[in-house]
C-alpha positions as CSV (number, residue, x, y, z in Angstrom):
1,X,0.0,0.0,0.0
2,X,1.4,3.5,-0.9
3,X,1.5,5.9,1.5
4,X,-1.2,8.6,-0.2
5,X,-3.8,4.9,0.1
6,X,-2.2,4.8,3.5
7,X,-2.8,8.3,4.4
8,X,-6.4,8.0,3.3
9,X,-7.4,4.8,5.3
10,X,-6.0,6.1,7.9
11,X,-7.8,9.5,7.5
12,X,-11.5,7.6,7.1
13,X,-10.5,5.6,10.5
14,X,-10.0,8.5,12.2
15,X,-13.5,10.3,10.9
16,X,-15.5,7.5,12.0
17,X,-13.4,7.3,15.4
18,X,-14.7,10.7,16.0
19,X,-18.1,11.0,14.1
20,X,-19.5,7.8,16.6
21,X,-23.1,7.4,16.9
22,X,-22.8,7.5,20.9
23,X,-21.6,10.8,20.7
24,X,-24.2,12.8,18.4
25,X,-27.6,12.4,16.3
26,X,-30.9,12.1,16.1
27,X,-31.6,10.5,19.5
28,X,-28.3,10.9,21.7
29,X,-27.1,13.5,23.6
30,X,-24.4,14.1,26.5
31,X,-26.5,14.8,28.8
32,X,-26.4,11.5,31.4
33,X,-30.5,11.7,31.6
34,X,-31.5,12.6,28.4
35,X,-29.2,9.4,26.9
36,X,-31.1,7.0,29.7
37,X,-34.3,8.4,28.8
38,X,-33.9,7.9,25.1
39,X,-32.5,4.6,26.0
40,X,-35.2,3.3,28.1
41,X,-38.3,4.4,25.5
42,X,-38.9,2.4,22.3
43,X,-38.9,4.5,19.0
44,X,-42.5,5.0,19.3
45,X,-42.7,6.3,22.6
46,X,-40.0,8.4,22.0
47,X,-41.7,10.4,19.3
48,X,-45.3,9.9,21.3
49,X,-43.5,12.0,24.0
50,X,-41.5,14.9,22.3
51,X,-45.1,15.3,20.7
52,X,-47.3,15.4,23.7
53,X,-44.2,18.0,24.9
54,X,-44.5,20.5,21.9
55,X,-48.0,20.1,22.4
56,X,-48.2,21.0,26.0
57,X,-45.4,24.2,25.0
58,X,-47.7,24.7,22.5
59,X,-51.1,24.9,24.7
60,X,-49.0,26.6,27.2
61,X,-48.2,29.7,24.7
62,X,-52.4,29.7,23.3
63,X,-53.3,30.2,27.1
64,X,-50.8,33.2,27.1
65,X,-52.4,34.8,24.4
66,X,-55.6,34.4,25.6
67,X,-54.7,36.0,29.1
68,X,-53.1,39.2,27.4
69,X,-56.2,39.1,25.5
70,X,-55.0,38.1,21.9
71,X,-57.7,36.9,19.5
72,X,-56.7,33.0,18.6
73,X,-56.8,32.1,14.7
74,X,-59.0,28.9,14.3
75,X,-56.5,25.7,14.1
76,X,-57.9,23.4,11.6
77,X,-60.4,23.7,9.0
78,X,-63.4,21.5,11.2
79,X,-63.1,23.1,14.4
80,X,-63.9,26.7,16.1
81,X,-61.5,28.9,17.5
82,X,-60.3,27.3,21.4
83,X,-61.7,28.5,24.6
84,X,-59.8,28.9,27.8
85,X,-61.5,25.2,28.7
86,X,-60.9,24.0,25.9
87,X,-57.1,24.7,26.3
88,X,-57.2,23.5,30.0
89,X,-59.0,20.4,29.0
90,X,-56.3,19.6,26.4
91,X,-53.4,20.5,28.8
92,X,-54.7,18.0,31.1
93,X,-54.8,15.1,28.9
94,X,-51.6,16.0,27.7
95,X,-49.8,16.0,31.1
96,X,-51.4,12.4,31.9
97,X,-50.3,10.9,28.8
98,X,-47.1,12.3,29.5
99,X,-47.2,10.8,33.0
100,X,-48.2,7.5,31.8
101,X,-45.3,7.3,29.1
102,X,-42.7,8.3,31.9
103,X,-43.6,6.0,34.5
104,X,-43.6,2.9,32.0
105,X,-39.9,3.9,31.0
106,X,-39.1,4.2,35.0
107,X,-38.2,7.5,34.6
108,X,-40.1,8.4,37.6
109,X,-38.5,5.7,40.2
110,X,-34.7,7.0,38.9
111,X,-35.8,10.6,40.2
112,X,-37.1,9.5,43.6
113,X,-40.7,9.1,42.4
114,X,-41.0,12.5,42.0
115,X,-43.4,13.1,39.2
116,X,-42.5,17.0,38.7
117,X,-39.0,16.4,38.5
118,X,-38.9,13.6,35.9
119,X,-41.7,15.7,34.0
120,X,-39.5,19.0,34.1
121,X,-36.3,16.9,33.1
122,X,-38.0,15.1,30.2
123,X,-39.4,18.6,28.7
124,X,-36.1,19.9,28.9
125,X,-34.9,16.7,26.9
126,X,-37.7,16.5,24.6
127,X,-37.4,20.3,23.5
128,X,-34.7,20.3,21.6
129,X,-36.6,20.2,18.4
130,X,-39.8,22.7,18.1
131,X,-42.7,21.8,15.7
132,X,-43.4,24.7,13.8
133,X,-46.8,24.0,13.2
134,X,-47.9,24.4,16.5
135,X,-46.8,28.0,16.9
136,X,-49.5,30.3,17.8
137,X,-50.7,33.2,14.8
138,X,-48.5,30.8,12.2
139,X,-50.9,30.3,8.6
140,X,-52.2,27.2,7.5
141,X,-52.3,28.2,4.2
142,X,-49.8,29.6,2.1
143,X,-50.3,30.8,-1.2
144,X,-47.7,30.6,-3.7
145,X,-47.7,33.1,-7.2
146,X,-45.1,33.6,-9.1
147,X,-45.6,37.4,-10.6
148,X,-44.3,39.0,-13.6
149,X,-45.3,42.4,-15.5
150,X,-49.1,42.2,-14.4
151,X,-49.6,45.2,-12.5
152,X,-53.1,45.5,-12.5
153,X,-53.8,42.0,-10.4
154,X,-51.2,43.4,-7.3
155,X,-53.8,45.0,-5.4
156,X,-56.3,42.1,-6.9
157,X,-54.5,39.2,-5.5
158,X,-53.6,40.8,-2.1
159,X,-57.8,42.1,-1.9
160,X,-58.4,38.3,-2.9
161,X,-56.4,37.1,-0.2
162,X,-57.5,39.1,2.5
163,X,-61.4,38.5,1.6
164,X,-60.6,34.2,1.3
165,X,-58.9,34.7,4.7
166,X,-61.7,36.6,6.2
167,X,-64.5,34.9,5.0
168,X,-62.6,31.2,5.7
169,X,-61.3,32.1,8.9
170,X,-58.4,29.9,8.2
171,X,-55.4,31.9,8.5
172,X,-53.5,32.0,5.3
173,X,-50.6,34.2,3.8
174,X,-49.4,35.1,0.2
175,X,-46.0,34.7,-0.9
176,X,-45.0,36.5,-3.7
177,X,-42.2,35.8,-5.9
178,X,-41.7,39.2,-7.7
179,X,-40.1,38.3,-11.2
180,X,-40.0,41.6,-11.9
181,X,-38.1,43.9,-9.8
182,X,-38.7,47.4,-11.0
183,X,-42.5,46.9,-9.7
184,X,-41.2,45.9,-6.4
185,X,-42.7,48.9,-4.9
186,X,-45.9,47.9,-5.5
187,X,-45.8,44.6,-4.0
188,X,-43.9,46.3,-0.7
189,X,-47.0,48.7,-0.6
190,X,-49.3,45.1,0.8
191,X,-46.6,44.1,2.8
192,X,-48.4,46.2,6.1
193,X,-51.5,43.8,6.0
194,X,-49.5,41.3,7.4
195,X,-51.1,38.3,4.7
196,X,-48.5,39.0,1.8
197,X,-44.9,38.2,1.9
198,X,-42.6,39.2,-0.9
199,X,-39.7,37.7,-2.2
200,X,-37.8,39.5,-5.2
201,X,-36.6,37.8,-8.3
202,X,-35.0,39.1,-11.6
203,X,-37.0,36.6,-14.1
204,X,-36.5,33.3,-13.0
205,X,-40.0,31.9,-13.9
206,X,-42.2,29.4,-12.8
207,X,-40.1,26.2,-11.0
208,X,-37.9,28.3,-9.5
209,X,-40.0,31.2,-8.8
210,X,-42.6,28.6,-7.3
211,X,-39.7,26.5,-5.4
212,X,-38.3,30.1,-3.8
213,X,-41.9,31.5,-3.2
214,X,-42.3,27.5,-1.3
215,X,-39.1,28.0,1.2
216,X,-40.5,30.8,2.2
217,X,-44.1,29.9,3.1
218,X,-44.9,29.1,7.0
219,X,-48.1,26.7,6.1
220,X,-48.9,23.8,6.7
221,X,-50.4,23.7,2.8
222,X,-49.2,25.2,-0.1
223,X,-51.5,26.8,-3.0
224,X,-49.9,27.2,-6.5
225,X,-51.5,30.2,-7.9
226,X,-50.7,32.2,-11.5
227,X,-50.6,35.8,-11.8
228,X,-53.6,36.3,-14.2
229,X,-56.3,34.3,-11.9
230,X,-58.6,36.2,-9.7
231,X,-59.6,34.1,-6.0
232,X,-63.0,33.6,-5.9
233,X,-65.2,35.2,-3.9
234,X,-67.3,33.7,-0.6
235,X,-66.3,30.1,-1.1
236,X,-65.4,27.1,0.7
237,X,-62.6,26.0,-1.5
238,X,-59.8,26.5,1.5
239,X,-61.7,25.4,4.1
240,X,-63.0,22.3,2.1
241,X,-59.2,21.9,0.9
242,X,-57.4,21.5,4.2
243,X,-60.9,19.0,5.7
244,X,-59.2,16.8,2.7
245,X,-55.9,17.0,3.8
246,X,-56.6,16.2,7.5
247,X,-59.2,13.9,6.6
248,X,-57.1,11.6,4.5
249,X,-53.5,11.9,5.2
250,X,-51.8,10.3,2.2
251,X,-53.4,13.0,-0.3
252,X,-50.3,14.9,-1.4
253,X,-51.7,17.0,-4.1
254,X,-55.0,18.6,-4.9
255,X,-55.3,19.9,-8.4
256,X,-58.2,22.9,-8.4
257,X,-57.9,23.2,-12.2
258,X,-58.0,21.0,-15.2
259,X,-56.8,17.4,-15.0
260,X,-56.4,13.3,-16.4
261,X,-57.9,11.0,-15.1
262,X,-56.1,8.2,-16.6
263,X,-53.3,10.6,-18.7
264,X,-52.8,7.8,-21.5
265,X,-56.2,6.8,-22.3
266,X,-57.9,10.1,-22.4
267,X,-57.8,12.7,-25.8
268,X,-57.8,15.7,-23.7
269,X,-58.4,17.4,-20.2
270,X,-60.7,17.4,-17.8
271,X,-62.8,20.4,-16.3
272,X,-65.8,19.7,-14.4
273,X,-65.9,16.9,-11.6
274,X,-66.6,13.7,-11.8
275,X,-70.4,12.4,-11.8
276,X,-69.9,11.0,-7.9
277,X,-71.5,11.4,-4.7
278,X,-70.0,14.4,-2.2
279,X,-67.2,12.4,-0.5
280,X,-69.6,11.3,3.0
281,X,-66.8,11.8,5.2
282,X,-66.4,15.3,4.4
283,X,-68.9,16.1,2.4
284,X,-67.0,17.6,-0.2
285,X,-67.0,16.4,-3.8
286,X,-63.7,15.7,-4.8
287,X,-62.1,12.2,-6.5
288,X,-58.6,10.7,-7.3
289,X,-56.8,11.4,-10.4
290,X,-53.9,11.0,-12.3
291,X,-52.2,14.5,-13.0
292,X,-53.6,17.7,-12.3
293,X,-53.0,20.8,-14.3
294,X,-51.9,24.6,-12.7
295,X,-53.1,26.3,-11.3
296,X,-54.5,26.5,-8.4
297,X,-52.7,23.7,-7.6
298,X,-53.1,22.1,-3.5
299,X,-49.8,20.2,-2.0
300,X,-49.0,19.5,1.0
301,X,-45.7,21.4,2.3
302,X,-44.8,18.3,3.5
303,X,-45.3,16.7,0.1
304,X,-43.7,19.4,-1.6
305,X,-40.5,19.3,0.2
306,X,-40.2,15.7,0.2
307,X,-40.5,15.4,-3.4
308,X,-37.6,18.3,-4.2
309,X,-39.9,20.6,-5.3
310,X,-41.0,21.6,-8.8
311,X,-38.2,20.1,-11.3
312,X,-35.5,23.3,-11.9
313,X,-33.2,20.4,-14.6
314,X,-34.9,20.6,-17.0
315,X,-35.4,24.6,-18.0
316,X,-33.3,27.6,-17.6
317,X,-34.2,30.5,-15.4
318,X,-36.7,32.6,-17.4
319,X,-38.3,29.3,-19.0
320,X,-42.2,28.5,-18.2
321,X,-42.5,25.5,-16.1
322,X,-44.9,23.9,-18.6
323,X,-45.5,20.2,-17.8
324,X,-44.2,20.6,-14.7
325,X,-47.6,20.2,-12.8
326,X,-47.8,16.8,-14.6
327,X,-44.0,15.3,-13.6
328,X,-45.1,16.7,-9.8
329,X,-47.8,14.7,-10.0
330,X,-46.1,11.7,-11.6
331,X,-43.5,11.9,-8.6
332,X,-46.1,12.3,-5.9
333,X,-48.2,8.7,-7.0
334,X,-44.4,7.2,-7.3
335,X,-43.4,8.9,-3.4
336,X,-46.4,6.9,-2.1
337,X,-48.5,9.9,-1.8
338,X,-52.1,9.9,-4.1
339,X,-53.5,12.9,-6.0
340,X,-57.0,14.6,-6.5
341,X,-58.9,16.9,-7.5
342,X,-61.6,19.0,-6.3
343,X,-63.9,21.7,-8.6
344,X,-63.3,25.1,-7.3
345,X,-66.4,27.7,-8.4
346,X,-65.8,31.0,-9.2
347,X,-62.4,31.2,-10.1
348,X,-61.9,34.0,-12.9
349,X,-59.0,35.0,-15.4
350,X,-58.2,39.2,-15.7
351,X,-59.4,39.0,-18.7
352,X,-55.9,39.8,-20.4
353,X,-53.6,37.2,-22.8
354,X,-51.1,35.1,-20.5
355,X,-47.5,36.2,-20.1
356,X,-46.8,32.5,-22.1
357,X,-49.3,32.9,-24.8
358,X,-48.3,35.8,-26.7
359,X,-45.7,36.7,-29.5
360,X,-41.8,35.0,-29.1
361,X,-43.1,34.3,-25.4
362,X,-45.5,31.8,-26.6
363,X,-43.3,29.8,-29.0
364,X,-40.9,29.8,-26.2
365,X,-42.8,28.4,-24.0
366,X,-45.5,26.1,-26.2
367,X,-42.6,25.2,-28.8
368,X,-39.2,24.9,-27.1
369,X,-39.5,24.4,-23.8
370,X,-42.8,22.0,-24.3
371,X,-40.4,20.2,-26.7
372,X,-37.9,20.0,-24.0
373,X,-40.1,19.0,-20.5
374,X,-42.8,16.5,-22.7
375,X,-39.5,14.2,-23.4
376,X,-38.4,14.7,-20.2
377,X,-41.4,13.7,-18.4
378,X,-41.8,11.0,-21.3
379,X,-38.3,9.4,-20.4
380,X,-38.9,9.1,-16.8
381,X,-42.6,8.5,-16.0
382,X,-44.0,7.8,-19.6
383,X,-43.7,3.8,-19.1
384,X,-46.5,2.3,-20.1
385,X,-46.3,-0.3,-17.1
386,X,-46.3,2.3,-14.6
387,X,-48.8,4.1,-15.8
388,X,-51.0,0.8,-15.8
389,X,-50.2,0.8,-12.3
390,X,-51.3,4.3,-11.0
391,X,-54.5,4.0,-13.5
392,X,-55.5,0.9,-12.3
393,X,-54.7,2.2,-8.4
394,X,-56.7,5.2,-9.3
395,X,-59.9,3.7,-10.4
396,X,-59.6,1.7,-7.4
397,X,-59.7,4.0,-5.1
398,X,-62.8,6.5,-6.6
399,X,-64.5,3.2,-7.1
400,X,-64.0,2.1,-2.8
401,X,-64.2,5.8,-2.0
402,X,-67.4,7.0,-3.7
403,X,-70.9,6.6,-5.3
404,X,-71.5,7.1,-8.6
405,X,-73.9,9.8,-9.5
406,X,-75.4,9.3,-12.7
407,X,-73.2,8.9,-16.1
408,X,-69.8,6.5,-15.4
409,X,-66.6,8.6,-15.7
410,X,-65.2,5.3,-17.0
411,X,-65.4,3.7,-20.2
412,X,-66.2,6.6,-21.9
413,X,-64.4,6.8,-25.6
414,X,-64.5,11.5,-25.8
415,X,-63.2,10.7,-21.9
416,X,-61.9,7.7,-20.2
417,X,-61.4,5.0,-22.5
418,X,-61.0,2.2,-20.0
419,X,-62.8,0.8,-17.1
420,X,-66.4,0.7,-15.9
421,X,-68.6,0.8,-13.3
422,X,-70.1,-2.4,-12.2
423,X,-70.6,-3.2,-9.3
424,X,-67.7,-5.5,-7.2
425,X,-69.0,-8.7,-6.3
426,X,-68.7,-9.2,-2.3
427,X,-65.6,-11.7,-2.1
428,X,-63.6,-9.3,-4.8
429,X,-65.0,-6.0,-2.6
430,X,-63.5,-8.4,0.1
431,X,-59.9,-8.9,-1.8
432,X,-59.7,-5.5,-2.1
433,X,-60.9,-4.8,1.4
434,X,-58.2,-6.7,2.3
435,X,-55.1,-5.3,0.7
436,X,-56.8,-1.8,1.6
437,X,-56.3,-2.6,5.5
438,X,-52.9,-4.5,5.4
439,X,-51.6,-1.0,3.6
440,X,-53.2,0.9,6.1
441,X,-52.2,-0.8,8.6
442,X,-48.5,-0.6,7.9
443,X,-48.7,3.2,7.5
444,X,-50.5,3.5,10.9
445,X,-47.7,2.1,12.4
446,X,-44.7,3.8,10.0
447,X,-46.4,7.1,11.4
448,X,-46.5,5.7,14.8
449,X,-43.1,5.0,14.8
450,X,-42.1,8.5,13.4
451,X,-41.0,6.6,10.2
452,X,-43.5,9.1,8.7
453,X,-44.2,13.2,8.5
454,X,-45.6,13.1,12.1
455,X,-42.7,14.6,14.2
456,X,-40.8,17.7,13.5
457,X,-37.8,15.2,12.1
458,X,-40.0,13.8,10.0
459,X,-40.8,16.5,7.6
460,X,-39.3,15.7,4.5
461,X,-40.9,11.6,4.6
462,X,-43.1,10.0,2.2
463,X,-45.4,8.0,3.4
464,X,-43.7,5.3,1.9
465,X,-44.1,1.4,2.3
466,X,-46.0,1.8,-1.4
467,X,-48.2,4.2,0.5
468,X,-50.2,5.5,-2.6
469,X,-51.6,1.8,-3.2
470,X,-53.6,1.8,0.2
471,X,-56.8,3.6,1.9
472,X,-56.6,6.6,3.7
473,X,-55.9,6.8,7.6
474,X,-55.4,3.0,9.7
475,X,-58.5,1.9,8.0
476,X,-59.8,-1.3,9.4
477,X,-63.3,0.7,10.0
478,X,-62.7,1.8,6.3
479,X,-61.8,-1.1,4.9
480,X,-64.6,-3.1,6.6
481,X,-67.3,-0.6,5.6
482,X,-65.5,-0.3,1.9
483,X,-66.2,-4.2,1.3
484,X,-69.7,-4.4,2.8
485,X,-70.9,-1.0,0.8
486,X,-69.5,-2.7,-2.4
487,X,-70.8,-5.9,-1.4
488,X,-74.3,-4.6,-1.5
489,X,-73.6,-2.5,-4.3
490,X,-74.1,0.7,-2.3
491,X,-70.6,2.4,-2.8
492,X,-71.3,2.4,-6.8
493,X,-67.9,-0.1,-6.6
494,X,-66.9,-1.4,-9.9
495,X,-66.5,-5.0,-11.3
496,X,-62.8,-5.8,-11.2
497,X,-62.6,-6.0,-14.9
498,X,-60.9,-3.8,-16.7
499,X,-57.8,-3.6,-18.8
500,X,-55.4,-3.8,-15.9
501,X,-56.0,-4.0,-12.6
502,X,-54.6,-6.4,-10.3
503,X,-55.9,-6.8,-6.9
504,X,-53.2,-8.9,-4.7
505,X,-51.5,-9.3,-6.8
506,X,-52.9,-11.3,-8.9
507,X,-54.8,-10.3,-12.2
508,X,-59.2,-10.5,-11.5
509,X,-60.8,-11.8,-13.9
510,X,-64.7,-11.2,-14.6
């Protein structure tokens, strides 16, 4: 062995001499208590714990606000703002859940018994990483828009936001990337209403302008937006947006625009919803699909950050992001998460031509740079086996999850060209059933575990474990209820025939 190999072994021996897990990450820390503590919990109860924590430092700062008399934002979408009792009560429950977990790990006989101290000396353990989410006056909702050269909308999109906010009462902000610096002035102007948050740009377009605008956003959920589309006016469409997204927690991306329902066996887009029954755990009308068009465009921030963002390979700064949507979408089913889409009403243009759809601009964007992302996208998700896959996957799901209305979506040659409608008989309903709850299953417990986006570490995680292949949430109830609806042929369940689905894998037959 030379001496520069020599030199080099030795220089890797010494890095992992030093860099030893013992001494630093994720779980291990010098401090004598905090290592037993981590020790003596399993993986689960050590995420359980650090949650109940942030949630109790998290209660703690609502009742704060409340005594100084600050007005509390609503937290989710389903509930009403939190009374003092309400706090209390949830403080409560907190500290005896945190009781519990401590005195199973012994924590409580190595401090004497004494249930303050070994509480005080597992907060101070278990606070080293905050969950943002749970800060008080933080939005839920951020709204991304990438703006160029459309001055007359600055005032319209910050009115817009400021109405949907108001009339919601979901707490939402508007980040701005600002394409075009010499109207900066304009966009500072909103800055005092506290809802819109400018960043400035010199022309890098849509995936970067979107993928800047996103690492700035403080949501929860994230709102692709263009610069030429007016919010509507006195609708649900946020509220009914984040109901989805804590009602089913593998949804990754809700497209609010036009969409494919099955990309490869459909001549065109979609633009009106599906013919199915309002979803009857939330009650809005919404279905699975395969790629959804911007904008407005739903992801979670999760989601989005997982996933890398919008692709930035494959144009140059100043480029449109066309098909971008579609390869976000094509990543998301492949991540493990699904994608839907939900009809939003009363959603207007300005009335003026799109940046993109005009002189040189247009065959910039709709020649080149379509020329350039269609292969792209083509090359890496256009296989005609994995698009099998997600179809097949797709119809699935709108088939457990809903009633049809009146005219199939499926089997439709101007539509959807494949599929149908007919009803499952009960022991294929059952099949399904089945797979459904093993999936769910297996994410209940990745999420239990922390393997999943639950804890403050585990932003940035998929779902995973094929997540995008099983029913929403643990799902035995679901799964149960799923198989005898279709059973009876309530559920408007189809007939596991059509040109590719495999349930168990194994192909059904008719």
């Amino acid at each position: 062995m030379g001496l520069i190999q020599l030199w080099m072994t030795m220089a890797v021996m010494s890095l992992t001499t030093v860099f030893t897990p013992s001494s630093a990450g994720p779980d291990h820390s010098p401090i004598s208590f905090c290592r037993d503590l981590y020790k003596s919990m399993r993986r689960e109860d050590r995420y359980a714990v650090r949650d109940i924590i942030q949630a109790l430092h998290a209660v703690e700062s609502y009742q704060g606000h409340l005594r100084l008399g600050r007005p509390l934002p609503r937290l989710l979408a389903n509930m009403s703002t939190p009374s003092s009792a309400d706090l209390e009560a949830w403080k409560v429950a907190n500290s005896t859940k945190l009781q519990q977990l401590l005195d199973g790990t012994g924590a409580l006989k190595r401090q004497g018994g004494s249930p303050s101290a070994a509480v005080s000396l597992a907060a101070a353990c278990f606070s080293n990483r905050l969950h943002p989410d749970a800060f008080a006056g933080r939005p839920l909702v951020s709204v991304l828009l990438n703006y160029f050269k459309r001055a007359h909308m600055v005032s319209v999109m910050a009115a817009g936001l400021r109405n949907t906010t108001a009339y919601s009462g979901i707490p939402c902000e508007l980040v701005v990337n600002v394409d075009n610096p010499h109207e900066a002035d304009a966009w500072a102007a909103e800055v005092q209403s506290g809802l819109v948050v400018p960043v400035f740009s010199a022309n890098l377009h849509e995936s970067r302008g979107y993928n800047r605008a996103a690492r700035a956003a403080r949501g929860s959920y994230l709102v692709i937006w263009q610069d030429d589309q007016k919010m509507p006016i006195k609708t649900n469409w946020v509220p009914d947006m984040v109901r989805l997204y804590e009602t089913y927690p593998q949804l990754g991306v809700l497209g609010m625009n036009t969409y494919r329902l099955c990309k490869h066996m459909e001549p065109t887009n979609l633009f009106m919803p599906l013919d199915l029954e309002a979803d009857p755990k939330t009650g809005v009308q919404w279905n699975f699909i395969h790629a959804a068009d911007f904008a407005p465009l739903g992801i979670r921030a999760t989601t989005y950050r997982a996933l890398g963002g919008l692709d930035e390979g494959s144009s140059r700064p100043g480029d449109c992001g066309i098909w971008g949507d579609w390869e976000l979408c094509a990543r998301a089913w492949a991540d493990g998460w699904h994608v839907g889409f939900m009809y939003v009403p009363g959603r207007l243009g300005d009335g003026q031509p799109g940046g993109t759809h005009t002189g040189a601009t247009a065959e910039k964007c709709w020649g080149r740079q379509q020329f350039v992302t269609m292969h792209v996208y083509n090359k890496r998700h256009d296989i005609q086996v994995f698009q099998n896959e997600v179809c097949d996957r797709i119809w699935l799901l709108n088939m457990l999850h809903f009633k049809v209305n009146g005219e199939c979506p499926y089997g439709q040659p101007d539509k959807t060209r494949c599929f149908n409608c007919t009803a499952l008989t009960p022991e294929r309903a059952a099949a399904a059933a089945a797979e459904m709850e093993a999936l769910g299953a297996a994410l209940s417990h990745a999420r239990a575990s922390g393997a999943w986006g639950s804890t403050g570490e585990g932003w940035g995680a998929g779902p995973g474990l094929g997540g995008a292949f099983g029913v929403h949430g643990a799902g035995h109830e679901h799964s149960q209820a799923a198989a005898a609806a279709a059973a009876n042929g309530a559920s408007g369940a189809i007939e596991m025939n059509p040109r590719f689905v495999r349930v168990g894998g194994r192909r059904l037959q008719r």
